[in-house]
C-alpha positions as CSV (number, residue, x, y, z in Angstrom):
1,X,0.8,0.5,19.5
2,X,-0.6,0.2,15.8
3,X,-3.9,-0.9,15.5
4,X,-4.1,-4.4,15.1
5,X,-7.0,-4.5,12.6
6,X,-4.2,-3.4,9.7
7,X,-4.1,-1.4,6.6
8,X,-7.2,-2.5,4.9
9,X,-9.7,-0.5,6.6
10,X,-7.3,2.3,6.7
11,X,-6.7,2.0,2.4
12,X,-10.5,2.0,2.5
13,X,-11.0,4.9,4.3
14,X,-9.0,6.7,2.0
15,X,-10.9,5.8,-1.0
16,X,-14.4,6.7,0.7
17,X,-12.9,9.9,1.1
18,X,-12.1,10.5,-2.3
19,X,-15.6,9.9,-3.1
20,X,-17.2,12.1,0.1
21,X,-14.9,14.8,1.3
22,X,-15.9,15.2,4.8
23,X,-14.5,11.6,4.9
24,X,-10.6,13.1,5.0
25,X,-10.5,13.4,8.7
26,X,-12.1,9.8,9.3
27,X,-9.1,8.4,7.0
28,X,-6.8,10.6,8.9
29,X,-7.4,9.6,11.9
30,X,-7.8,6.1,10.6
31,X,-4.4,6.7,9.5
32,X,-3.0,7.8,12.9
33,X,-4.2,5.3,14.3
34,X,-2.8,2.8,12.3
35,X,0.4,4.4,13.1
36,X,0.2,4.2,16.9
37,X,0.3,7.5,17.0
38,X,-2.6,10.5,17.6
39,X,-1.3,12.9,14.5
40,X,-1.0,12.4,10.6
41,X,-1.0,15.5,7.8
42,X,-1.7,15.2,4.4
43,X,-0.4,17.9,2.1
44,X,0.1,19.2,-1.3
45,X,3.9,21.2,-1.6
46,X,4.5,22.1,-5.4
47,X,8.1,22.7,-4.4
48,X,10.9,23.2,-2.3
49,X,9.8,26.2,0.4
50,X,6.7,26.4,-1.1
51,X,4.0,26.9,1.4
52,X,1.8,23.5,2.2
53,X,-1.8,24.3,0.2
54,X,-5.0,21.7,0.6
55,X,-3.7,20.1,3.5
56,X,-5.7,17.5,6.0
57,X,-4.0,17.4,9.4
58,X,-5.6,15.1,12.8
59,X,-4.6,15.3,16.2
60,X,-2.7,18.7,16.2
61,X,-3.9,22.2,17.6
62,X,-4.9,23.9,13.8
63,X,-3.3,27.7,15.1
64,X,-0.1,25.4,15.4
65,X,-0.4,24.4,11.7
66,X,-1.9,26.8,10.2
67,X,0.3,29.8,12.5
68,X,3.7,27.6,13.2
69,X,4.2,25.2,10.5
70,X,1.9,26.7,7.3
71,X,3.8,29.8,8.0
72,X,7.0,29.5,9.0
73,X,8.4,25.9,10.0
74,X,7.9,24.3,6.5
75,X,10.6,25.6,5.2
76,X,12.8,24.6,8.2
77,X,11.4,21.3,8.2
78,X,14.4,19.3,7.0
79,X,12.4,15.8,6.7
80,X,11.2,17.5,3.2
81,X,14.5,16.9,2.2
82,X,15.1,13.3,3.1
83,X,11.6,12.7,1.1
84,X,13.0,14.4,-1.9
85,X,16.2,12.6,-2.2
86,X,14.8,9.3,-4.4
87,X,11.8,9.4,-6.0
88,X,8.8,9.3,-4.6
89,X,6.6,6.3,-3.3
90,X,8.6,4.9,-0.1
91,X,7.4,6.0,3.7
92,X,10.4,6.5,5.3
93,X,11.0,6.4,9.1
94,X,12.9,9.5,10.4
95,X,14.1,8.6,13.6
96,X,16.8,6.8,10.7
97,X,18.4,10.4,9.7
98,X,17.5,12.5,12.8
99,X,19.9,11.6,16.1
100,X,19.3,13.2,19.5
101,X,21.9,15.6,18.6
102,X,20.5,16.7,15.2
103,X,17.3,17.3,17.0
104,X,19.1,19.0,19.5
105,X,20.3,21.3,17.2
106,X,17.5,22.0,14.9
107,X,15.4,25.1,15.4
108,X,12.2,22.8,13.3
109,X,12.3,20.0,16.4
110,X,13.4,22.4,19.1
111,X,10.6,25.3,18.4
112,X,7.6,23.5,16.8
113,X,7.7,19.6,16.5
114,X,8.6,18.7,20.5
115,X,6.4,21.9,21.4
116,X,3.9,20.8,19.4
117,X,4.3,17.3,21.3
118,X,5.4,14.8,18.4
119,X,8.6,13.0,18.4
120,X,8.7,10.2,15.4
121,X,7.5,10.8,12.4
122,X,7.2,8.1,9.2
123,X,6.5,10.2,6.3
124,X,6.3,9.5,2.4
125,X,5.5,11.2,-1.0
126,X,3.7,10.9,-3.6
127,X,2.6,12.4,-7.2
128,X,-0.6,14.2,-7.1
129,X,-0.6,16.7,-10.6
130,X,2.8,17.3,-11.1
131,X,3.0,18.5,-7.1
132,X,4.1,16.5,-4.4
133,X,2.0,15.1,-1.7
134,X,3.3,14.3,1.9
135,X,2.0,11.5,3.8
136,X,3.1,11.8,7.3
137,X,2.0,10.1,10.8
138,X,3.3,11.4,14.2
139,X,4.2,9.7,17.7
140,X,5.0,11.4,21.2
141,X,8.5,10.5,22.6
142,X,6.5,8.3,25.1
143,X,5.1,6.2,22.5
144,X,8.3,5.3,21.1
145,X,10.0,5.4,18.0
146,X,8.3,3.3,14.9
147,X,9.0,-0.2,14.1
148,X,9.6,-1.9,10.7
149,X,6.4,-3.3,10.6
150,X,4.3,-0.7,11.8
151,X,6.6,1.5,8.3
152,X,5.2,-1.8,6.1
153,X,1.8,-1.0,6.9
154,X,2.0,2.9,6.6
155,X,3.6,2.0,2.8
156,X,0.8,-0.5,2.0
157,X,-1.6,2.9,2.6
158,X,1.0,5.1,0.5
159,X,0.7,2.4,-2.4
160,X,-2.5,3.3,-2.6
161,X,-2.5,7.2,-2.5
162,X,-2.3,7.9,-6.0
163,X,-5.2,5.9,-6.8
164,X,-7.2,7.6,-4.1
165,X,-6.4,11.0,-6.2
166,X,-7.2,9.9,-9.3
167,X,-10.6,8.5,-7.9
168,X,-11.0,12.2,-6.4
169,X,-10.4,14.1,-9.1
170,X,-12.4,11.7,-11.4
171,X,-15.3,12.2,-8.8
172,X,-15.2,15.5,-8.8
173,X,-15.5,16.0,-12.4
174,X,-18.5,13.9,-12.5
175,X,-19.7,15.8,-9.3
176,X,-20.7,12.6,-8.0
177,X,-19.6,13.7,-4.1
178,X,-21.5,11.1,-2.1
179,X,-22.1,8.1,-4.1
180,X,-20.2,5.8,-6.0
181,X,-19.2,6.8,-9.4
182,X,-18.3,4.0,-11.6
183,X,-16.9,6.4,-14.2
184,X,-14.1,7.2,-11.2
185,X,-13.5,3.4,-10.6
186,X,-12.9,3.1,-14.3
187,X,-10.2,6.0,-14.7
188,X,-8.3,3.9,-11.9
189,X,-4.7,2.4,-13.7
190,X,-5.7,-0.6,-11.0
191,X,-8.2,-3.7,-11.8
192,X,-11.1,-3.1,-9.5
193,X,-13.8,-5.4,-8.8
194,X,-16.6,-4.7,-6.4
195,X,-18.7,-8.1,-4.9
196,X,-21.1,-8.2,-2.3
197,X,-21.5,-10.3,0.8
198,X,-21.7,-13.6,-1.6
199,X,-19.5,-12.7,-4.5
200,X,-21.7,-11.6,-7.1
201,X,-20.4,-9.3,-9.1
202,X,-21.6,-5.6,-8.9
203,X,-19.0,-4.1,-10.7
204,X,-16.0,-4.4,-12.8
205,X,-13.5,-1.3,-13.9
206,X,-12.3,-0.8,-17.6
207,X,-8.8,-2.1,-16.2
208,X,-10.1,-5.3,-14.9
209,X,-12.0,-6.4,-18.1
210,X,-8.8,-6.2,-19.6
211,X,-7.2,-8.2,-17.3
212,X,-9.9,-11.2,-17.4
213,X,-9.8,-10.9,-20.7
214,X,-10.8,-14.4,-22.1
215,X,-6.9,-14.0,-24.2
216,X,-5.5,-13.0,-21.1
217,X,-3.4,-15.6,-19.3
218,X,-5.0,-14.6,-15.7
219,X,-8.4,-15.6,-17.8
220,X,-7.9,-19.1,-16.2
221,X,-6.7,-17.6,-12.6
222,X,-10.0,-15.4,-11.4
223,X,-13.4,-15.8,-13.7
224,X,-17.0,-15.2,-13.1
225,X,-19.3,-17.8,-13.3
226,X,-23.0,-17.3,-12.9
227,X,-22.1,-13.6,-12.0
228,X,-20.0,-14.7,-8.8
229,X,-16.3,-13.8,-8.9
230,X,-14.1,-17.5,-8.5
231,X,-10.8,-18.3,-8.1
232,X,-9.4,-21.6,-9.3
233,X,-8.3,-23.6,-6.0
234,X,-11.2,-24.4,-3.7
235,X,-9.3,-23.4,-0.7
236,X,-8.3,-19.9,-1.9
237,X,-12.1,-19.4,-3.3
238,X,-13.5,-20.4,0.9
239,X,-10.8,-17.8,2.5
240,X,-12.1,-15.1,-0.3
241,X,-15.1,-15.6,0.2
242,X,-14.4,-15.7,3.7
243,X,-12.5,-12.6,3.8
244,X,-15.3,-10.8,1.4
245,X,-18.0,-11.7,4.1
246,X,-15.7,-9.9,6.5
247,X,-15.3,-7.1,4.7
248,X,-19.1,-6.3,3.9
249,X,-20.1,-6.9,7.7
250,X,-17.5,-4.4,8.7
251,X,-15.6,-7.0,10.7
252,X,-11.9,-6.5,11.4
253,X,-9.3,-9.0,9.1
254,X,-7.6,-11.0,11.0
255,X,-4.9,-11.8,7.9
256,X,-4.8,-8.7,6.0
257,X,-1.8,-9.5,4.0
258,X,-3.3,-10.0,0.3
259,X,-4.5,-13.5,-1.1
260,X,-2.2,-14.8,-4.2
261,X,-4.1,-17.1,-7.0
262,X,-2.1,-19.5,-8.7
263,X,-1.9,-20.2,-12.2
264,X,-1.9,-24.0,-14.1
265,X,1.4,-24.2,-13.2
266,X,0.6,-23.8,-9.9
267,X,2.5,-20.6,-9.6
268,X,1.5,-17.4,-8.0
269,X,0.1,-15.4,-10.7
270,X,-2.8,-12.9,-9.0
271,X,-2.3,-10.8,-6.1
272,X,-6.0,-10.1,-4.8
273,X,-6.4,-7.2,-1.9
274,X,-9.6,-7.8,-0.2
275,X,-11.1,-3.8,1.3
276,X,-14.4,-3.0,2.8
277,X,-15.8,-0.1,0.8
278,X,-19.1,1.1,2.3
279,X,-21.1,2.8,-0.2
280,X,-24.6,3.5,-1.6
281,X,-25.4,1.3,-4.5
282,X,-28.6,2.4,-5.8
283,X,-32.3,3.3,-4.1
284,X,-33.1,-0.3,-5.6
285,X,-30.1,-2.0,-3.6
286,X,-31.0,0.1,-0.6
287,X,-28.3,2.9,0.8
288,X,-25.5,2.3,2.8
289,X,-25.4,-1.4,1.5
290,X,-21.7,-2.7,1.7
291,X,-19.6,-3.8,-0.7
292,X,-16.0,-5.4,-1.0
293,X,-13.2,-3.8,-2.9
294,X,-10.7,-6.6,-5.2
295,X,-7.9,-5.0,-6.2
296,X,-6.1,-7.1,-8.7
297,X,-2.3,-7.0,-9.2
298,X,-0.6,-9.3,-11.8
299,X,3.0,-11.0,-10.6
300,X,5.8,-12.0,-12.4
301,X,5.6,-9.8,-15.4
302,X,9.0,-10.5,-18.0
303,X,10.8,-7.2,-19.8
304,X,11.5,-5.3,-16.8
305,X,14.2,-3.0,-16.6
306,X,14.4,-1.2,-13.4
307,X,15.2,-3.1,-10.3
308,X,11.8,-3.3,-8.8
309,X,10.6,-1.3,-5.7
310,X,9.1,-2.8,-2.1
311,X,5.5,-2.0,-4.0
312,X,6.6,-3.7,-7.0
313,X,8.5,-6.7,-5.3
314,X,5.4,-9.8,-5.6
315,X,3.9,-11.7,-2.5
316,X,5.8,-9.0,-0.5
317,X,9.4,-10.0,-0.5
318,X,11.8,-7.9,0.9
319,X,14.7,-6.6,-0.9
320,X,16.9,-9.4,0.4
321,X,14.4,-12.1,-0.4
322,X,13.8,-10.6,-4.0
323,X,18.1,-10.9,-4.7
324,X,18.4,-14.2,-3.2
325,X,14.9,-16.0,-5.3
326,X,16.5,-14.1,-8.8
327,X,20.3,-15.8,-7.7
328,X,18.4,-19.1,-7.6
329,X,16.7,-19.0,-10.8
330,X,20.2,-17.8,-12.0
331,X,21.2,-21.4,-11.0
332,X,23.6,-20.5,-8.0
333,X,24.0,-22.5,-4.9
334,X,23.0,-21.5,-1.8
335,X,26.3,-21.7,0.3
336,X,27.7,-19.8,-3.3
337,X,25.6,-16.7,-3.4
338,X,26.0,-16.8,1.0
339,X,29.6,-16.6,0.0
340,X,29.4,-14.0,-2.6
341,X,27.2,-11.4,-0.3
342,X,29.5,-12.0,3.1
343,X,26.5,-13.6,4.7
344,X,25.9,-16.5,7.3
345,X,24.5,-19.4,5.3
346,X,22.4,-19.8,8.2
347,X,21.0,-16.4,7.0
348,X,20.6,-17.4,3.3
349,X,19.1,-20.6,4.6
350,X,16.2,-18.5,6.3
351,X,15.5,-16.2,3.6
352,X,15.0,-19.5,1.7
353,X,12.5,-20.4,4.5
354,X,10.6,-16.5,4.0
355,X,10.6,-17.0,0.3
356,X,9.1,-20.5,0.4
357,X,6.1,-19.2,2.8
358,X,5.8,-15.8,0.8
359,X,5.2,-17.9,-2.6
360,X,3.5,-20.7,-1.7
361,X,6.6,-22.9,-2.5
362,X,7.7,-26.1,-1.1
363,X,11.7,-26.5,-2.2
364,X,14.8,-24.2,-3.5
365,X,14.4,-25.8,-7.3
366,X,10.4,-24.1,-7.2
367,X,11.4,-21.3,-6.5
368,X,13.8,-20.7,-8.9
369,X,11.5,-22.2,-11.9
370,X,9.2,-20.1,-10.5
371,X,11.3,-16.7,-10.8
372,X,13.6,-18.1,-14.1
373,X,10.4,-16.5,-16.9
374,X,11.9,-13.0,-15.5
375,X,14.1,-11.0,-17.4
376,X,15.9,-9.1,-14.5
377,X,18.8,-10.7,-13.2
378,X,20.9,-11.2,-9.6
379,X,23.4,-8.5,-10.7
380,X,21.0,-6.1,-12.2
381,X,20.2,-4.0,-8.9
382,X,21.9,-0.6,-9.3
């Protein structure tokens, strides 16, 4: 079963790890967890039969990597090419490509990953200098195969990946193994924002000055007044600050789906991820004082051209969700566009419902004055 505290404390795992290196296995096993299972690997494979180099692997018998897969099974292991198909970014959940017959078959599943005692894997890629980088966690056949949700949470930790690389390499430039180093949190493409217990301020990356800009538009939607980070609605600022408190006492989230700040309009404009990052601020500040990690993603940005990934997609709407709110700002009808995709308007009718919850909308006509600034279009998915 996943572990019900979420991704969060997973994500930030990750990034203390990129700051302390000895901190790899807790994230791994963090990351196991989080996947139900008892095994995850992460490892660097510059190309196709390469053999796996700097690789973190949990929960499995090290002569069986570094003797059965480092050596041989790698370049059996035909998940490598389901991750290299599309580009990189997306967890994917093998028990989708792989039937009982293909694993039947396959000398990989037959002569190392049953033997080794793994079944399901969800596994993803990213960049990491020019190489690729494979995420993977690992059930037993008696834990069962992965859910959708259980994948959504594995991908919110992928998202994250290539930030936690750039903070590592960053780091270990400034050879700042053990402590925070500021310079790392500034090379970040990501707004950053570090508060303690009661939202003051400790830090701010280059990316988020930019972002609160006073001539930015999000100026109005986050700010800092007397050194405290603020949003603009007095029921989002209590759950931040709620969520904040959680995260420096090392309290599990009980919601740890993101927070989204509205602008005047009263449209979702900010998505704020809320991490606990425990780190060592200072022989002032005293070591091992806690802080909370805002990450800071803008929504609804116009000129796009690509149709937008699950990472991309705001206030986390699926694939579906994302056509359907674009059709509506379009101006279509409801029973029109269930028409035009061979759907149930029952169906249609209950994306409407996820779309209306995801953005903080109350009727179809929001939603699509909400969505119409965007340049991309209903008919624009490839």
């Amino acid at each position: 079963m996943m572990d019900k505290e979420g991704a969060d404390p997973v994500i930030a795992a990750f990034y203390r790890a990129a700051l302390e290196p000895l901190q790899w296995s807790v994230a791994m096993r963090a990351f196991a967890r989080l996947a139900g299972g008892d095994v995850a690997c992460c490892f660097l494979k510059a190309e196709t039969g390469a053999v796996p180099s700097r690789g973190y692997v949990t929960g499995l018998d090290q002569s069986a990597w570094e003797d059965g897969y480092r050596r041989y099974y790698h370049a059996l292991d035909p998940g490598y090419a389901v991750l290299t198909r599309g580009p990189p970014g997306r967890m994917h959940l093998m028990q989708d490509y792989f039937s009982e017959q293909a694993v039947a078959r396959s000398e990989y599943f037959q002569d190392f990953y049953l033997r080794a005692g793994v079944r399901y894997s969800c596994s993803g890629v990213v960049r990491d200098n020019g190489a690729l980088t494979i995420l993977s966690a690992h059930r037993a056949a008696g834990q069962g195969p992965y859910d959708r949700n259980t994948c959504g949470q594995l991908q919110r930790v992928l998202d994250h990946l290539p930030n936690v690389f750039c903070l590592r390499d960053t780091a270990q430039q400034a050879q700042a193994h053990g402590a925070l180093a500021w310079e790392a949190l500034d090379a970040l493409p990501r707004a950053i924002l570090l508060a303690d217990a009661c939202l003051r301020l400790v830090f701010m990356n280059l990316a988020a000055q930019r972002l609160l800009a006073a001539t930015s538009p999000l100026a109005s939607v986050i700010t800092l007044h007397g050194g405290k980070v603020a949003v603009r609605v007095s029921q989002l600022q209590q759950q931040l600050a709620q969520r904040v408190r959680q995260a420096c006492v090392g309290l599990a989230c009980h919601r740890p789906a993101p927070l989204y700040a509205s602008d005047a309009d009263g449209r979702p404009a900010l998505e704020i991820g809320i991490l606990p990052l425990p780190v060592r601020i200072g022989p002032a500040d005293g070591e091992g004082a806690s802080l909370a990690m805002l990450s800071l993603r803008p929504l609804f940005r116009s000129a796009r051209r690509h149709w937008p990934g699950a990472a991309e997609r705001p206030c986390g709407l699926t694939g579906a969700e994302w056509s359907l709110a674009l059709a509506l700002a379009d101006g279509m009808e409801p029973a029109e566009y269930a028409q035009r995709q061979g759907v149930c308007i029952s169906t249609v009718r209950s994306q409407i419902q996820a779309i209306l919850a995801k953005t903080g909308t109350h009727r179809s006509s929001e939603i699509a004055s909400l969505f119409s600034a965007l340049e991309w279009h209903a008919g624009a998915q490839p």
